[in-house]
C-alpha positions in Angstrom: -35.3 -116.6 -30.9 -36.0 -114.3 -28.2 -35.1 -111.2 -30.2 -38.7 -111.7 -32.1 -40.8 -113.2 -29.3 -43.3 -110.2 -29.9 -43.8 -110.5 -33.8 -44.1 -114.3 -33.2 -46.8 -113.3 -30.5 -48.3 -111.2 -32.9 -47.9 -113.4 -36.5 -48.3 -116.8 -35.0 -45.5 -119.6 -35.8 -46.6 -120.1 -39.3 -46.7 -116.9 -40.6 -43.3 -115.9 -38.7 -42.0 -118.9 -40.8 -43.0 -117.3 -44.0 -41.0 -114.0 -43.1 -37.9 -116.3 -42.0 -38.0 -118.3 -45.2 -38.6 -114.7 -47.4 -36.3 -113.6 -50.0 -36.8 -108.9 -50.4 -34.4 -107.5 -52.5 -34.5 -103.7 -51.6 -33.1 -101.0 -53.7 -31.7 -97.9 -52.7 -30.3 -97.1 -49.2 -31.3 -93.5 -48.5 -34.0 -91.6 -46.1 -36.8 -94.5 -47.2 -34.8 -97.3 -47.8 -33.0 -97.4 -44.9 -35.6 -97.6 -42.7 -37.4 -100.1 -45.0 -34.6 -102.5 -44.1 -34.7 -101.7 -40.8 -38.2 -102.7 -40.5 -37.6 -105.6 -42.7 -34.5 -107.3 -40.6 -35.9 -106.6 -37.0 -39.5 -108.3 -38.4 -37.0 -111.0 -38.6 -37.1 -111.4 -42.5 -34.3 -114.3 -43.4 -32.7 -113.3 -46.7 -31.9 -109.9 -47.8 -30.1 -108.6 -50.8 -29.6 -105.0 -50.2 -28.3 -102.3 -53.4 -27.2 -99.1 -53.3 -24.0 -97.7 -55.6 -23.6 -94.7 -53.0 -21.7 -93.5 -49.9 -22.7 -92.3 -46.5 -22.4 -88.7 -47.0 -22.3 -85.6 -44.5 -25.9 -83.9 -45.8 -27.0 -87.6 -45.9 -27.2 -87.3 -41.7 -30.1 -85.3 -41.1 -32.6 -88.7 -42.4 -31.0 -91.6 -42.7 -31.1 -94.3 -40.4 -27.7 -95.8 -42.0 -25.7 -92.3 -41.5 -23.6 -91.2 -38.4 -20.1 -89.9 -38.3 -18.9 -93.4 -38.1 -20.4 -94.3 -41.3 -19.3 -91.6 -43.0 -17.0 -92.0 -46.5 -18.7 -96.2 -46.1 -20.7 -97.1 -48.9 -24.4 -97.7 -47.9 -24.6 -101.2 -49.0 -22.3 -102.6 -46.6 -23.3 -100.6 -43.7 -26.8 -101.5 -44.3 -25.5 -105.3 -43.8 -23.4 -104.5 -41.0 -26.9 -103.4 -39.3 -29.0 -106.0 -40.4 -26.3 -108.6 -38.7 -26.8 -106.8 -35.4 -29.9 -107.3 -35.1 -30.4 -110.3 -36.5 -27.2 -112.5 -36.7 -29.2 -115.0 -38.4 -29.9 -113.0 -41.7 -28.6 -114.1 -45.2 -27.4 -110.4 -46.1 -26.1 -110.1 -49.5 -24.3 -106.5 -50.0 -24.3 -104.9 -53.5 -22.5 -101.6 -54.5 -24.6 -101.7 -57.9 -25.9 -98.5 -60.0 -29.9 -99.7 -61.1 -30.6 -99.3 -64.4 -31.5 -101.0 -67.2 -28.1 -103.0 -67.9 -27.8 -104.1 -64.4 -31.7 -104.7 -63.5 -31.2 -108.4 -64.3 -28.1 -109.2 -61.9 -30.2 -107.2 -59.2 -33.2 -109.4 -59.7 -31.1 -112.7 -60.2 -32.4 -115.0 -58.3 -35.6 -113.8 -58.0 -36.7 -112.1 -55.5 -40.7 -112.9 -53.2 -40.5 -108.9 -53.5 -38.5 -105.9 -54.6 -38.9 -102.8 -52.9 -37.9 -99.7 -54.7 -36.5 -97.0 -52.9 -34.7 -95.1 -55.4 -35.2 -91.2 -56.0 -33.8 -90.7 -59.1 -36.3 -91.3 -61.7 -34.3 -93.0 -64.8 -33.0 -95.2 -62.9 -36.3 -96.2 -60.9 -37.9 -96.6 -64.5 -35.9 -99.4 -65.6 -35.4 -101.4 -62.4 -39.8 -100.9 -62.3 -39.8 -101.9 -66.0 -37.3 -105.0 -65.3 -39.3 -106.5 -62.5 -42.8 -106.0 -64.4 -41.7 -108.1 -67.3 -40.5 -110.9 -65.0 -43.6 -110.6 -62.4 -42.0 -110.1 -59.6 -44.0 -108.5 -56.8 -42.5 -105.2 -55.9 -43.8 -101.9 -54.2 -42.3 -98.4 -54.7 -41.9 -95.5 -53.0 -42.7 -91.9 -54.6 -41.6 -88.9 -53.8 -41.2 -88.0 -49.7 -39.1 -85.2 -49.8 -40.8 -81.8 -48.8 -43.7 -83.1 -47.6 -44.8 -82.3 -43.7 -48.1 -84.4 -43.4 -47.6 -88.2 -42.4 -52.0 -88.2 -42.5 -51.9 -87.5 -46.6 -49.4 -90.4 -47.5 -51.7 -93.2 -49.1 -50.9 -96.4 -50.9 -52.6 -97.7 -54.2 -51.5 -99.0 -57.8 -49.1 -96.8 -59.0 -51.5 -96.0 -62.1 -54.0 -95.0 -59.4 -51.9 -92.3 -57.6 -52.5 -88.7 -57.8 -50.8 -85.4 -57.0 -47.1 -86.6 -56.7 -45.1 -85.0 -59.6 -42.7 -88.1 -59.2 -45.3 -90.7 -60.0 -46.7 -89.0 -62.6 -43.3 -88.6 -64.4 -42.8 -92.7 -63.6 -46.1 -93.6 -65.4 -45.3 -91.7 -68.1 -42.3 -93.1 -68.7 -43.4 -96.9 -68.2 -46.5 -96.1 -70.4 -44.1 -95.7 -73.2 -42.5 -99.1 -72.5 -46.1 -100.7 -72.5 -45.7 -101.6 -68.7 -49.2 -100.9 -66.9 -50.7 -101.4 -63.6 -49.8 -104.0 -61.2 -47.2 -101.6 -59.3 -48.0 -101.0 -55.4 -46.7 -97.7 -54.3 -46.7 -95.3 -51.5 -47.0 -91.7 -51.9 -48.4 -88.7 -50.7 -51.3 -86.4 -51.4 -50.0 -83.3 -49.7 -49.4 -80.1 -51.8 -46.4 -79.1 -52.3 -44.3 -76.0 -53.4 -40.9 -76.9 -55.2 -38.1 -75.1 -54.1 -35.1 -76.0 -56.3 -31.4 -74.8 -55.9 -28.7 -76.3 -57.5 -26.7 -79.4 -57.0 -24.7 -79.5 -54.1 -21.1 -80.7 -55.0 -20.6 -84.0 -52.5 -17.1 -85.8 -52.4 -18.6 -89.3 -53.6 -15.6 -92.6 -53.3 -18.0 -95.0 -55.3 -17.1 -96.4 -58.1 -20.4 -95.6 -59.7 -20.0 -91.7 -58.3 -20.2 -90.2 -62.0 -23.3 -92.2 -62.8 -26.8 -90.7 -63.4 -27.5 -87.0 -64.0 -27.0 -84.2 -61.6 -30.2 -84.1 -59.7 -32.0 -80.7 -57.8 -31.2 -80.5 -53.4 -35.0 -81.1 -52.0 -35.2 -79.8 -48.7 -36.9 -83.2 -46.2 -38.1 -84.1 -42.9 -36.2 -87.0 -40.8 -39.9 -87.6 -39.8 -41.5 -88.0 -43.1 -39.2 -89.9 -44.9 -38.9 -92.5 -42.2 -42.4 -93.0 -41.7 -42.4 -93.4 -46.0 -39.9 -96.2 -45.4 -41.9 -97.8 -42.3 -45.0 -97.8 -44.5 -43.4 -99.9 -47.0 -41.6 -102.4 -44.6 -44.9 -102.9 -42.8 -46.7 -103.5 -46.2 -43.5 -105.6 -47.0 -44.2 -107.6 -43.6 -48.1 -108.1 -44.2 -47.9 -109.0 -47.5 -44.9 -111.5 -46.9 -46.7 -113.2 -44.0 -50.1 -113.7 -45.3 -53.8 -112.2 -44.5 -54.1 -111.8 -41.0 -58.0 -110.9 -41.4 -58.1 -114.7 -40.4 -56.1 -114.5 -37.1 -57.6 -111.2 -35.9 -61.4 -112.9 -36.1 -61.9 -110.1 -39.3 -63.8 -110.5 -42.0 -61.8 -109.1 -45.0 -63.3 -106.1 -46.5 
């Protein structure tokens, strides 16, 4: 138990407990996701389901925590448990190759997860995993949209209903509005104005079996920075919320 002497320092025993005994289900492997679950397995979190349908790809190497030459061609999902197990042995790591949508949202949250983070960036998809996990109450928090933003000081978090200014969000609500699904999403987005520069598609070579799946979706240029501090946000929301108040420990008086 040396590995999380610090966080056990920091937590106390009991609320270390909770994160050992805590079941996250995170969902999409990319620039936030990736370091989400890096954050989540060296906090010492004990059980892990991690999803992605994707490979490591070549442009993928310029933000992702999961890509290097050696993982290239490997799909995401297993390299994400391959890094979880060496840092943390001790980890329940379940690895799905799974497309999210609406006909596989229930064998993603089956069992339930104590929280499903949403890191994917394509926004069908992230619709009917949100939708899914609202009807059956499980707690989740989502990211919005981190690519070409430069600020980490505008990034906020609030109900996803309460957002403003990210063109990704406000495409999600209006979506889930017209599936009667309301507030009660956490999310972390950002504030910063931003100037969309579209191209096309790049063509990728993509092995998974799910390559063809999803539509074709615009190359958004992004920071290693940004993105990474998107997924640390999360994981240390994740961490906090998984471990309890810690107003209580600190001698605070909640606000």
């Amino acid at each position: 138990m040396e590995r999380f002497t610090r966080i056990r320092c920091f937590l106390g025993e009991e609320r270390f407990a909770r994160l050992q005994a805590a079941f996250v289900t995170v969902v999409g492997l990319g620039a936030v996701g990736g370091h989400v679950v890096e954050g989540l397995a060296r906090a010492g979190v004990g059980h892990l389901r991690l999803i992605d349908f994707d490979t490591v790809q070549p442009s993928n190497l310029n933000r992702q925590i999961l890509a290097l030459s050696s993982t290239l061609g490997l799909p995401k999902a297993e390299v994400a448990r391959e890094r979880v197990l060496a840092i943390n042995p001790d980890c329940q790591v379940e690895a799905l190759q799974i497309f999210a949508d609406d006909l596989t949202a229930g064998p993603i949250l089956t069992p339930e997860p104590d929280l499903l983070i949403d890191a994917i960036d394509s926004l069908n998809p992230k619709a009917q995993l949100l939708a899914a996990a609202y009807v059956r109450n499980v707690p989740t928090l989502s990211s919005m949209g981190a690519a070409l933003r430069t600020d980490p000081e505008l990034i906020r978090s609030a109900d996803l209903f309460d957002s403003r200014k990210c063109p990704l969000a406000k495409r999600l609500r209006k979506k889930l509005k017209k599936n009667g699904i309301g507030r009660g999403i956490r999310c972390v987005y950002s504030v910063e104005d931003v100037d969309f520069d579209y191209r096309e598609p790049e063509e990728e070579t993509a092995t998974s079996p799910y390559a063809g799946r999803g539509r074709k979706r615009r190359v958004l240029g992004s920071l290693p920075t940004l993105t990474g501090i998107f997924g640390l946000i999360i994981a240390n929301q994740a961490i906090l919320q998984l471990a309890g108040n810690l107003t209580e420990k600190r001698g605070e008086s909640p606000r």
